[in-house]
N, C-alpha and C positions, 0 to 999 in steps of 0.2 A: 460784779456782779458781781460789797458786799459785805462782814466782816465781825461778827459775831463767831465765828468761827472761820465768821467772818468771815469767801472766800477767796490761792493758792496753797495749797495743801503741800505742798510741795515741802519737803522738807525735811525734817526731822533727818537726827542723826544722829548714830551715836557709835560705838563702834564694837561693841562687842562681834555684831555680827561681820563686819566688815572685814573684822579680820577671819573671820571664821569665813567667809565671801570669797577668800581667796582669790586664787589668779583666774584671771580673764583667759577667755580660753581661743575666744576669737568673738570681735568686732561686731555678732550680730547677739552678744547679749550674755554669751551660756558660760556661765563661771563655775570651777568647778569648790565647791563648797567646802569640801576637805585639802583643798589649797595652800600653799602660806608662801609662795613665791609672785611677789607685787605685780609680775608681769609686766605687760605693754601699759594699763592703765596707772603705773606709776610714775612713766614718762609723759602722762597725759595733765589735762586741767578741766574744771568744768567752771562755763559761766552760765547760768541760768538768769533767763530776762524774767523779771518774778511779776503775773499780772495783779497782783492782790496787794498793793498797799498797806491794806489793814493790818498784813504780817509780814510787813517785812522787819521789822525788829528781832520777830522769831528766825525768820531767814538767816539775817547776819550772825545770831548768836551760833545758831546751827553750821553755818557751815563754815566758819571761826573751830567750832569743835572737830567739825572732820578733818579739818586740815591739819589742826593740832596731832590729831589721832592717827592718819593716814600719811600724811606728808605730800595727798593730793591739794590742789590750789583749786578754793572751789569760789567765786565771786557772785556774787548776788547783785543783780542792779533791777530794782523796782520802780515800773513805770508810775506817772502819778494817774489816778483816776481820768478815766478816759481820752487818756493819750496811748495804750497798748499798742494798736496796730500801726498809729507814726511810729513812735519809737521802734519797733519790732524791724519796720521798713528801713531806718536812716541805720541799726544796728547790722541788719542781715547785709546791707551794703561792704561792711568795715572788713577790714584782714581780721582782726579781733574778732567774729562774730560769735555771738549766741552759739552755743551747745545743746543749750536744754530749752525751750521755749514752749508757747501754748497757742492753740485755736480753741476758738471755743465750738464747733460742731461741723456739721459738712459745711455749711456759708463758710465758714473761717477756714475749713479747710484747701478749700478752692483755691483761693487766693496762695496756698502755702505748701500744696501737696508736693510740688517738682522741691523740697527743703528736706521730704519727712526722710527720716532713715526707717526702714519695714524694721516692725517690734515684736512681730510675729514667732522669729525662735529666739525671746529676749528672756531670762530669769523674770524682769518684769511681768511682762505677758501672763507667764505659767503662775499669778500672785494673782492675778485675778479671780474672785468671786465667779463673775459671769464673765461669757464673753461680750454679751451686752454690751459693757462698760469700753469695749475696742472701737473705735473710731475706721470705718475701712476704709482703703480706697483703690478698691477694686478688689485684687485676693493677698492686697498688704493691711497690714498693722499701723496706719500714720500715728495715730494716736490712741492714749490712753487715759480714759479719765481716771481722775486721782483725787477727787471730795463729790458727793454728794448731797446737795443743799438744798433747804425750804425756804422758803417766804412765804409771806402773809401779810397780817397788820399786828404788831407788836401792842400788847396790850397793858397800862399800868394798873391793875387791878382795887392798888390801892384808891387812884383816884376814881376811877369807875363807882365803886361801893360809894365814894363820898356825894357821887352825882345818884345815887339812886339806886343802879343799875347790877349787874354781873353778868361775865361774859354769857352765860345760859340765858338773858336775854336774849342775845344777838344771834338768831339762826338765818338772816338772809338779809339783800341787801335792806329792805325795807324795816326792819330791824336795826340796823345799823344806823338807817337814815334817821328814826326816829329818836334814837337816841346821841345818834350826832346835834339834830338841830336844838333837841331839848337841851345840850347843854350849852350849845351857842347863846341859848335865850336865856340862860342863866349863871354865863361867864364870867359878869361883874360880882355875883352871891358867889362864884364858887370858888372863884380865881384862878382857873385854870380852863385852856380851850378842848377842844373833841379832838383836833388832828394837829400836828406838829406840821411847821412849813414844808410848805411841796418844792423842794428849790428846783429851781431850771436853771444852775450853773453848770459848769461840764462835771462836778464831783458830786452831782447829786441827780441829774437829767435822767439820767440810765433808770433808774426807777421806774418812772414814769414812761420813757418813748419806749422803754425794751420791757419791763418786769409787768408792769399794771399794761402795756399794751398786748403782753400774751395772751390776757383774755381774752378779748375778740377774736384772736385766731385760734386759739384753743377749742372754742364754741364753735366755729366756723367747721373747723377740719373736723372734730366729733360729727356735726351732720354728717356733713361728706363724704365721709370713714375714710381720709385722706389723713397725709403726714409732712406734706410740702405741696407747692403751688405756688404756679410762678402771675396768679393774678388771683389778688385776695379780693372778694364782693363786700366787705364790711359790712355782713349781716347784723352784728352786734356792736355797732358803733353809736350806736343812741345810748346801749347799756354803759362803754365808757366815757361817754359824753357824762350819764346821772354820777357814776361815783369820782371824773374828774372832778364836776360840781364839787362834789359836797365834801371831799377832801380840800379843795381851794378855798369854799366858803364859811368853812368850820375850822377855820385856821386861826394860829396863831400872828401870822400876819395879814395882810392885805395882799389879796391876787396881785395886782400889779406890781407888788417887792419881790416876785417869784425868781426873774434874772437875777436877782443880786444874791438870792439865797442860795445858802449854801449843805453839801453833809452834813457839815458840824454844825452847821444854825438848827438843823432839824435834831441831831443828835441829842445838842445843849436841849431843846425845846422838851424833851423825852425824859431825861435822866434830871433834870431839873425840877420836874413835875408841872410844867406850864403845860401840857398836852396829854390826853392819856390814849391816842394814839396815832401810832407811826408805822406805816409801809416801808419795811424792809423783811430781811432775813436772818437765819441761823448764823450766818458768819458774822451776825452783830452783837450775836449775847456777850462777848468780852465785854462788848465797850458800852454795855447798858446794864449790866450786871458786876458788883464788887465793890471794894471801898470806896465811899465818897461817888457812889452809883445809886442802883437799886438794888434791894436783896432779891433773890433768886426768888421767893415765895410771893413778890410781887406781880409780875412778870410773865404773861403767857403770850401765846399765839395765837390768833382764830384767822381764818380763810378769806378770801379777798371775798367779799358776795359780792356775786354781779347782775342778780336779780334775774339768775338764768338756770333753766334745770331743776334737780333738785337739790337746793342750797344746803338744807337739814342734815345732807348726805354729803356734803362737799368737802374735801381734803384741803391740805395747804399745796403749792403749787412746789413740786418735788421733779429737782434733777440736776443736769449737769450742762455747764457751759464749759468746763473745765479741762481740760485732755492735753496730758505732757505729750511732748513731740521732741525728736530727738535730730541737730541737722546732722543731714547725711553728707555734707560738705565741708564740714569738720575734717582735721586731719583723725586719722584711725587712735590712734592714742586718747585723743580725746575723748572721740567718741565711747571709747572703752570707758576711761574713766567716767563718762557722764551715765554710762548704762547701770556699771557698778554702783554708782552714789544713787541711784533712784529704786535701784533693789533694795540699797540699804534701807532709804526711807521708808518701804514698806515691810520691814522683816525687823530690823533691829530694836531693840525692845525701849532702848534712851528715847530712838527716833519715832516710834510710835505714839510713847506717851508725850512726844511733847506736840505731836499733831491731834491727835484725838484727846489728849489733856484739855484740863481747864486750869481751874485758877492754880497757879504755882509748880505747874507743872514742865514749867521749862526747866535744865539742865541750872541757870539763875537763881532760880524762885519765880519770876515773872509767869505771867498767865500762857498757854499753851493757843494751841490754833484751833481747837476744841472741833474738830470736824468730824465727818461720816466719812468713812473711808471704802473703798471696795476694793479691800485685799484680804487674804483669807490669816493672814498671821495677827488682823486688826481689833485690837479691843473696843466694846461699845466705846462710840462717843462719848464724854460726861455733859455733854452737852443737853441740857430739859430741853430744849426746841425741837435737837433728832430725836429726842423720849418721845413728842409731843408727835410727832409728824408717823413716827413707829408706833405708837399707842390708837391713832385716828385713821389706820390703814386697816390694821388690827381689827378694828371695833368697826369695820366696812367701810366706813367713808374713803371716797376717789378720790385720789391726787390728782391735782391738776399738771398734765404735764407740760417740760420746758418746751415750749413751738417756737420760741423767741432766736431759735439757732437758727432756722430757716428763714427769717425776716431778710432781704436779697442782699442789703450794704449796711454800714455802719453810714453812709452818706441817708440812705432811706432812712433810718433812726433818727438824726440830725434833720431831715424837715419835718417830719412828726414834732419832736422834740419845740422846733422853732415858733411850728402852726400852734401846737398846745399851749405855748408862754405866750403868743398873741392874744389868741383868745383870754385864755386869763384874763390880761388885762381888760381888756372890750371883749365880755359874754354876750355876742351877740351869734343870730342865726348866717349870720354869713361870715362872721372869724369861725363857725364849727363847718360851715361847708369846708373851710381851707384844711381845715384837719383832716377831714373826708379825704379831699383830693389830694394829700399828702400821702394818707396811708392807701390810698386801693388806686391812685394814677400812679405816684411815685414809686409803688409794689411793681408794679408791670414794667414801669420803665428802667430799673434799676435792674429786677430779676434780667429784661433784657439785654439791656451793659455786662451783665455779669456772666452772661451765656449766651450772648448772639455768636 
């Protein structure tokens, strides 16, 4: 979950502050600012497992400069799309392990709390915005999120207008559908499809079994004025039953080429103009916006309609899976070191702009990580998607929020995921039962693996 800002936010670096960051003072964080003596964390290193792909170029560059700057060793190793928690596992095994790593909400934290070092008295910490944005586990700090991000359906404006339409058409799902199928029926005149491939590879599944499957529990837990639940009823599983439809059917390929499709087959589908549109998020304006892309004024966001509520009023689905963690089984040096480099990244002014930058905004020239940040030293994003997402809060419309943290496994994800490419292929009413019993059997049995 991502890559228009794509996101790991993680990053940036630069060093004016760093040096101004001074000496560590002790292990749980608190540096004294008017410092200049390297301390313990100059005997130290940081390796950061980075879960966002989509930036790890910016990663490398970044902390290539702090090392230059500091003389700390700082190593980046980025997992590839949905291999995080293997990797995470076979890493946290090694003498070498991770210093700086991520869960993405309380489900991920479970699995990783006896790891977290408490960030409670951290310089970190005291950077935050809200405390919201702290990850608890119990009366500690395991974690802290470090981007906040939207999705929706990425929209190319320009071909829209060529089919007839503008996004001010499209205020709910039935809106959406009509103008989906209308261009389906007119694909060969227009030469381009309604929705970009839905792939079911493992670098594009996530979409789909975790980002388009929030909605049904999103809806669910709003009745219930609940926040987690360890057995989901799939009130609103016929709702994504209609827009898996019409996302698969309005495609640029054929349902059953869904396994083999890929990110980048959907990406290409988007930035090429064969689609005008594509389910993703703000962590992808990089890579759908700029040279030999689309221009920015192309280019918006509208809200997933799920044909639920009131749509007219609907936000983009806004939050975080993201929350740095620090291991507390780290030698102490490190850990120092790894406390210091992630204050830097929210405080130093290089490292700011090249997180919340966009185009040309790395230390390079190369495009930045264009994110929402929730630290108080943080410059708006340049990112239009968080304008988009900040401007539609603004003007009343509800964000949908992320429930996708509480879904029980990443194994639960994977039969949803499986049930959904079956079906695809053979749409019929007994491959959508298997969906069914994927997402509200699979819920219960997994939430009880994971807490019996």
């Amino acid at each position: 979950m991502k890559k228009f800002l794509a996101l790991g936010l993680a990053a940036a670096l630069s060093l004016s502050l760093l040096a101004g960051c001074g000496t560590p003072s002790d292990p749980s964080g608190s540096s004294d600012p008017g410092g200049s003596d390297p301390g313990t964390a100059a005997n130290g290193s940081v390796y950061y497992l980075n879960f966002k792909p989509e930036q790890d170029a910016q990663w490398q560059e970044l902390a290539q400069i702090y090392t230059e700057e500091t003389g700390v060793p700082v190593k980046v190793v980025t997992a590839a799309s949905g291999t995080y928690e293997t990797m995470l596992t076979s890493e946290m095994a090694k003498d070498d392990a991770p210093t700086m790593f991520q869960v993405n909400g309380p489900v991920g934290l479970n699995s990783w709390k006896d790891y977290c070092y408490d960030l409670s008295g951290s310089d970190l910490y005291g950077e935050l915005t809200s405390t919201d944005y702290a990850l608890m586990n119990g009366g500690e700090v395991a974690g802290i999120a470090y981007v906040i991000e939207s999705y929706g359906i990425i929209v190319n404006q320009t071909l829209l207008e060529q089919a007839g339409y503008t996004v001010e058409d499209i205020q709910s799902f039935d809106d959406l559908k009509t103008v989906a199928e209308d261009i389906t029926a007119r694909r060969d005149e227009l030469g381009f499809s309604a929705f970009t491939s839905a792939g079911m590879d493992s670098s594009s599944d996530w979409r789909f079994k975790t980002h388009l499957a929030n909605l049904p529990i999103y809806f669910e837990y709003q009745d219930k004025g609940i926040n987690a639940t360890d057995a989901i009823e799939g009130t609103y599983l016929d709702n994504y039953r209609n827009i898996w439809d019409l996302y698969i059917n309005n495609a640029t390929c054929d349902p059953a080429e869904l396994t083999a499709k890929t990110a980048n087959d959907a990406l290409n589908d988007f930035v090429s103009g064969q689609a005008v549109f594509y389910q993703n998020g703000s962590w992808e304006y990089t890579n759908v916006v700029g040279e030999g892309k689309l221009s920015e004024d192309e280019v918006t966001m509208i809200p997933i309609y799920f044909g639920v509520g009131d749509e007219a009023n609907q936000g983009l689905c806004t939050g975080s899976e993201n929350y740095w963690c620090v291991n507390k089984n780290a030698p102490e040096e490190n850990i120092q070191a790894t406390l210091d480099f992630m204050y830097w990244c929210v405080t130093d002014e290089t490292a700011l702009q090249a997180i919340t930058g966009g185009t040309g905004a790395m230390p390079s020239g190369e495009d930045g990580m264009a994110f929402a940040i929730p630290f108080k030293a943080a410059p708006e994003s340049s990112n239009p998607f968080v304008a988009l997402d900040a401007q539609m809060t603004a003007d009343g419309k509800t964000p949908i929020s992320w429930n996708f943290t509480t879904m029980p496994s990443e194994e639960w994800k994977n039969m949803v995921g499986s049930a959904l490419a079956v079906y695809a292929a053979d749409q019929t009413d007994t491959n959508w039962d298997a969906v069914v019993s994927a997402f509200v059997d699979g819920w219960a049995s997994e939430y009880a693996l994971a807490n019996g």
